[in-house]
C-alpha positions in Angstrom: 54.3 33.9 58.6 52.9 35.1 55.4 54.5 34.4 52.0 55.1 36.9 49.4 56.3 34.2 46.3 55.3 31.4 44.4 52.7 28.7 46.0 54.4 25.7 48.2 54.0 23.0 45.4 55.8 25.9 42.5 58.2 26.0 45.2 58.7 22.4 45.8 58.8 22.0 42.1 61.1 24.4 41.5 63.7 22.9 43.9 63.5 19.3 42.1 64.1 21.1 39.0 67.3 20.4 37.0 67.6 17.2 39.0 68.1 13.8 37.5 64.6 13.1 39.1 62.5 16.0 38.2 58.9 15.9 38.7 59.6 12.3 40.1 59.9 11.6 43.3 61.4 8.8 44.9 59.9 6.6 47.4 62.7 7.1 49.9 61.6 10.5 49.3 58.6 10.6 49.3 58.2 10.7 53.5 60.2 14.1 53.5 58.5 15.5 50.1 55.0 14.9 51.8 55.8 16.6 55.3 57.1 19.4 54.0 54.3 19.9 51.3 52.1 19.5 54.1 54.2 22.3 56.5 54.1 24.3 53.5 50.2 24.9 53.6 50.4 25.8 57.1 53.0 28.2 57.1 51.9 29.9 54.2 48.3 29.7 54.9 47.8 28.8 58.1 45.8 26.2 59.8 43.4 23.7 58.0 41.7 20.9 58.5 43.1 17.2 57.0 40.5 17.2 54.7 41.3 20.7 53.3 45.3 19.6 53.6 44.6 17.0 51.2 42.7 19.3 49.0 45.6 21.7 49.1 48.0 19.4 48.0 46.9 16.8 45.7 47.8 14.0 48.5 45.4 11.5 49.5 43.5 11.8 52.3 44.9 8.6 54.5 48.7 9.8 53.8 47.4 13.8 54.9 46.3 11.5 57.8 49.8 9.9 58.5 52.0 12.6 57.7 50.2 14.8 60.1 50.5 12.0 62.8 53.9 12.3 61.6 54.4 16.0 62.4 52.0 16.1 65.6 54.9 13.1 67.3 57.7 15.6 66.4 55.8 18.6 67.8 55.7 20.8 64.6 51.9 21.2 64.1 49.2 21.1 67.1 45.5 20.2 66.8 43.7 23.5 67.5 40.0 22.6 67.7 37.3 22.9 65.0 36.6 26.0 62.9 34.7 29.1 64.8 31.1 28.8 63.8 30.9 25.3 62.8 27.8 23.8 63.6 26.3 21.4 61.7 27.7 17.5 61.0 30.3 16.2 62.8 33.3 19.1 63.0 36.7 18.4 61.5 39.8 19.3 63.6 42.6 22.2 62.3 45.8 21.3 62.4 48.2 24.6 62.8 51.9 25.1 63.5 53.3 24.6 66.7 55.2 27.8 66.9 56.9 26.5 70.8 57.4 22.7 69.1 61.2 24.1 67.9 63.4 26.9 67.5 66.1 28.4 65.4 69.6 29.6 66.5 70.5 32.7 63.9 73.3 34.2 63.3 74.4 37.6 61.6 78.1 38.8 61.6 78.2 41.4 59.2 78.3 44.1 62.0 80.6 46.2 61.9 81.7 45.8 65.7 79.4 43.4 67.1 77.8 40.1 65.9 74.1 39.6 66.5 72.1 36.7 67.5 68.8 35.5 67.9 66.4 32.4 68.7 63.4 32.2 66.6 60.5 30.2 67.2 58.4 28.5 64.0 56.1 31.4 63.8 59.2 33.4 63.2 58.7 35.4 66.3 62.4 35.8 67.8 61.8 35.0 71.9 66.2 35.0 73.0 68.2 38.1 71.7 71.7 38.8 72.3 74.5 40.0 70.7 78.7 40.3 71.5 81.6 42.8 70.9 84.2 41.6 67.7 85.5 44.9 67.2 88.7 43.9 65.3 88.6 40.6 66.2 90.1 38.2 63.3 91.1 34.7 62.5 90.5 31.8 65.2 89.6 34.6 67.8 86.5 35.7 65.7 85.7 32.1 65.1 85.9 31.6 68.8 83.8 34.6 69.7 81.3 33.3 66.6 80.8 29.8 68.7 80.8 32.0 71.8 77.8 33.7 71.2 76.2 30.4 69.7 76.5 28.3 72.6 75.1 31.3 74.6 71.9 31.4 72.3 71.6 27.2 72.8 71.8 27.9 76.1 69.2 30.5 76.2 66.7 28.8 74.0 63.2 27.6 75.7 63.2 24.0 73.7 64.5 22.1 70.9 66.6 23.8 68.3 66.3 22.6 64.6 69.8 23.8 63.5 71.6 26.9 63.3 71.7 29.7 60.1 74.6 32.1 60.0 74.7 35.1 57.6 78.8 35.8 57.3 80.5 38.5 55.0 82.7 37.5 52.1 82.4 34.8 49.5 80.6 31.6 51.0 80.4 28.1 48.8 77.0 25.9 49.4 78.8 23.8 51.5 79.1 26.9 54.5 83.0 27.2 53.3 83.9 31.2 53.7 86.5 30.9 50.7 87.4 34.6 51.5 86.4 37.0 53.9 88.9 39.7 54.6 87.6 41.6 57.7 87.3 38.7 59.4 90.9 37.4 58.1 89.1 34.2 57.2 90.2 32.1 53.9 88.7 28.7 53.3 87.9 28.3 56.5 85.0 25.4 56.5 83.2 27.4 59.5 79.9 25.3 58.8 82.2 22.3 60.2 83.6 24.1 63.0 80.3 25.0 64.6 78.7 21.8 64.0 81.5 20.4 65.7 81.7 22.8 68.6 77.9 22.3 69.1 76.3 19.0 67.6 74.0 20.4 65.6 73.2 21.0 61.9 74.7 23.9 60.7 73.4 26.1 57.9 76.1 29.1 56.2 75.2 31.7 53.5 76.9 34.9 52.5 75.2 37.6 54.6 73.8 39.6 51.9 72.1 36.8 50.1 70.5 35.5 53.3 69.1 39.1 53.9 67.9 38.8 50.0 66.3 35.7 50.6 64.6 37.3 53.9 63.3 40.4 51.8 61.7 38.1 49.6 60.1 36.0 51.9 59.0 38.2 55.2 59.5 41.6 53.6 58.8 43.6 50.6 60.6 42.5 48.3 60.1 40.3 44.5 61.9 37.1 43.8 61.2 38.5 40.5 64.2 41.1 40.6 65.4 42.6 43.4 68.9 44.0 44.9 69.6 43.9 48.4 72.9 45.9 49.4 74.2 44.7 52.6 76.5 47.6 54.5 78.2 46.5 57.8 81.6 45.5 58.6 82.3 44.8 54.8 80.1 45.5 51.6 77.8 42.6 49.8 74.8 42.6 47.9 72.5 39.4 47.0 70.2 39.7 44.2 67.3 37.8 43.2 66.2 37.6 39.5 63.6 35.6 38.2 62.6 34.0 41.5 66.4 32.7 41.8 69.2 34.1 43.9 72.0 34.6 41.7 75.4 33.2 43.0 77.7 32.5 40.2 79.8 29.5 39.6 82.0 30.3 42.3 79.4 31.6 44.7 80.7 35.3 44.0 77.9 37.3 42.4 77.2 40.6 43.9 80.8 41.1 45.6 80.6 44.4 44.8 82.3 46.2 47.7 85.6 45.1 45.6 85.1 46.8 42.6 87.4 49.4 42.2 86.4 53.0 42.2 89.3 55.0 42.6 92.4 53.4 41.2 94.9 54.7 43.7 92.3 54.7 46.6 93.1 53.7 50.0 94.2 50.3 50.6 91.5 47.9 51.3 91.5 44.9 53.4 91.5 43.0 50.9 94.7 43.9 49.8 94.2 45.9 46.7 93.4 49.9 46.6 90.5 52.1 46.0 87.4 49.3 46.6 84.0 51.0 47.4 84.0 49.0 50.6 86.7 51.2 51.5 84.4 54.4 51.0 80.8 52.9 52.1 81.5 49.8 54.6 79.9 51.1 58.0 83.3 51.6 59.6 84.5 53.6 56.8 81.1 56.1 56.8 81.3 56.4 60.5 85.1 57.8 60.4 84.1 59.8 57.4 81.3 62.2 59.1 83.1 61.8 62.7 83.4 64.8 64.2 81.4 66.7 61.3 78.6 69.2 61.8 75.0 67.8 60.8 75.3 69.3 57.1 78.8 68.6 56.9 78.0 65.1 57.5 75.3 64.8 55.0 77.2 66.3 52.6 79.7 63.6 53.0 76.9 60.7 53.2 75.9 61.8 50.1 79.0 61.9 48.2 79.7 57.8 49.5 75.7 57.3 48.4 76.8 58.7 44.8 79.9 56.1 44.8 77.4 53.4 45.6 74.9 54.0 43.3 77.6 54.6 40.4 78.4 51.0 40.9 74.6 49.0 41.3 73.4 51.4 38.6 74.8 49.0 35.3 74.1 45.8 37.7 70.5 47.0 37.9 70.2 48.4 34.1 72.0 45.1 32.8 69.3 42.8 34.8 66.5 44.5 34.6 66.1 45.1 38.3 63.6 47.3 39.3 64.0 47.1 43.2 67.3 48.2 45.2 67.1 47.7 49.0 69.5 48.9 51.6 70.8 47.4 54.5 72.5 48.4 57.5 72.7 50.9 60.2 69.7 53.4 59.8 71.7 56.4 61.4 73.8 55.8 58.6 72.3 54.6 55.1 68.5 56.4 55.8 68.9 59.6 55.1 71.2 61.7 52.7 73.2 58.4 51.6 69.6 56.5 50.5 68.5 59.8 48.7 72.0 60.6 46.9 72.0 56.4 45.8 68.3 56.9 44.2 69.3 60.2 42.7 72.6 58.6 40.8 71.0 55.2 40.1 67.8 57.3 38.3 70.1 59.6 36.8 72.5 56.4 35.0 69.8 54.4 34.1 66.8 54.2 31.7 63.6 52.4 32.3 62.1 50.1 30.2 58.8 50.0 32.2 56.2 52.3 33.2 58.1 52.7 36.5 61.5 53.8 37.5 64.0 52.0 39.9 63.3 52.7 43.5 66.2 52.6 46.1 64.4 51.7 49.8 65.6 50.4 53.0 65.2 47.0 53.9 61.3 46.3 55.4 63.1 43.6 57.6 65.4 46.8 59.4 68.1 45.3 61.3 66.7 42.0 60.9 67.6 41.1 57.8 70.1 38.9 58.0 68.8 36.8 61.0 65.7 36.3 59.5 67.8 34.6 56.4 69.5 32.4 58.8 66.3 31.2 60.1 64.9 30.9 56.6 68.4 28.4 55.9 67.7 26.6 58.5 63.5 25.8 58.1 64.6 24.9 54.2 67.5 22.9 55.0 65.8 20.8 57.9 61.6 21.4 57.2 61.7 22.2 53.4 60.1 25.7 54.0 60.8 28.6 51.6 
């Protein structure tokens, strides 16, 4: 599971910072700091002796010895023999990830008639895949359906399950509240409780585009360093990551940019107002506009919605000095004459500062996106991995 950003202990460190207790770290701490130091390693680097664990990260080598003792009674890490080629003096053991010691429930619903699911294992290899029909399903019925195709994941999974990530649409506080998420007629609806309730586990909500950020960061192609993910599905999101930091505003609405008006007396959209670019470049929408259209016909009209899109991340990516614009969503939809006509209007309405221009890609992650950042909630919420 290779690593793209910043070394565990940067990481670690940069998750204490701003607290009251920054750079210190409490004894009733310290148990959960030292695992997940230790996991760190091993996920970002793979497996190591105890001795080399302890060289790594700056813990002595009788607490390496505990915490490992630790993590090999929970079934996170596995002794896996000595080194290949190790001859001489007594051989040290490695100490690796378990990959089959627990598993991940993920959740995407961003689709634009379906929801998506997956089980992940701790390698990050997804072993249970299924997904379920939502169409125009709204209010408790798509909450229902949500916990639906949850349980059915639990059910499907080979072992223990950490917790479960969900990637959902709309505005989403820490606390998993979706404050507001028209197409799924939800409105302060605490859905982190709801499925911890329905399933007794630890439950783990983001907004759908920032988790699939997050993911292109940390399994993908992407920079931490600045970076614009535009998630197209059922609705219209983008998360964006600037200076290592994902970028959620005080009231967890940064990068709602399928509501920014671009034609004043547009169609209605659902959420209530007219003329929102989700109305012209959510999935749904694209689909009805090249329905029925010759091949040209309907490249002609991709590209006109790619224009409108790229009219609106242009400023947010000249303003913030990101160099990096990713698109995600349904290939047969976003790869093709839509991609090309949103690099073509971003270049065109911007300026760069550096020796190279913006690029407008597809997400590395494909499909994936999402889920992946639902697993990654979960392994930082319940393992401090990131």
């Amino acid at each position: 599971m290779t690593r793209t950003t910043q070394s565990p202990a940067g990481r670690l460190a940069a998750r204490r910072a701003g607290s009251p207790s920054a750079g210190k770290i409490l004894p009733a701490h310290a148990r959960v700091h030292h695992r997940s130091l230790v996991l760190q390693h091993l996920f970002d680097s793979g497996p190591h002796t105890r001795s080399e664990l302890a060289s790594l990260s700056g813990l002595t080598r009788p607490t390496v010895a505990d915490v490992v003792a630790d993590l090999l009674a929970d079934g996170l890490v596995a002794d896996l023999g000595v080194r290949p080629g190790t001859r001489m003096g007594k051989p040290a053991t490695l100490v690796g990830i378990h990959a089959e010691g627990a598993y991940v429930v993920c959740l995407d619903l961003s689709g634009d008639h379906v929801e998506r699911g997956s089980v992940v294992d701790l390698a990050g290899t997804t072993v249970v895949s299924r997904e379920i029909a939502i169409d125009a399903a709204q209010g408790e019925e798509a909450v229902r359906l949500t916990v639906e195709l949850a349980r059915t994941l639990l059910e499907a999974a080979p072992g223990r399950v950490l917790g479960i990530g969900v990637g959902s649409p709309g505005v989403v506080s820490v606390d998993g509240v979706v404050r507001h998420a028209p197409n799924l007629g939800w409105t302060r609806l605490d859905l982190r409780a709801r499925l911890a309730d329905a399933l007794d586990l630890p439950v783990h909500v983001a907004n759908d585009a920032d988790t699939a950020a997050l993911a292109e960061d940390t399994f993908g192609d992407g920079s931490g360093a600045g970076l614009l993910l535009v998630e197209i599905g059922r609705g219209v999101g983008a998360g964006i990551l600037l200076d290592g930091h994902l970028l959620r505003g005080p009231f967890g609405t940064a990068g709602e940019i399928g509501h920014v008006t671009i034609v004043p007396d547009g169609p209605e959209c659902s959420c209530g107002r007219h003329g929102c670019l989700e109305s012209y470049t959510s999935a749904p929408r694209l689909r009805a506009r090249i329905d029925g259209l010759a091949p040209d016909d309907a490249d002609a009209e991709l590209a006109a919605a790619g224009r409108q899109l790229g009219q609106t991340v242009a400023p947010v990516a000249q303003a913030l000095g990101l160099q990096d614009i990713v698109l995600s969503g349904p290939d047969e939809l976003l790869d093709g004459a839509f991609r090309a006509a949103v690099e073509q209007t971003v270049l065109s309405l911007t300026r760069p500062f550096g020796d190279e221009p913006i690029r407008v890609r597809m997400s590395a992650l494909g499909h994936d996106g999402v889920l992946a950042g639902a697993a990654a909630l979960v392994l930082d919420s319940e393992l401090g991995l990131s």
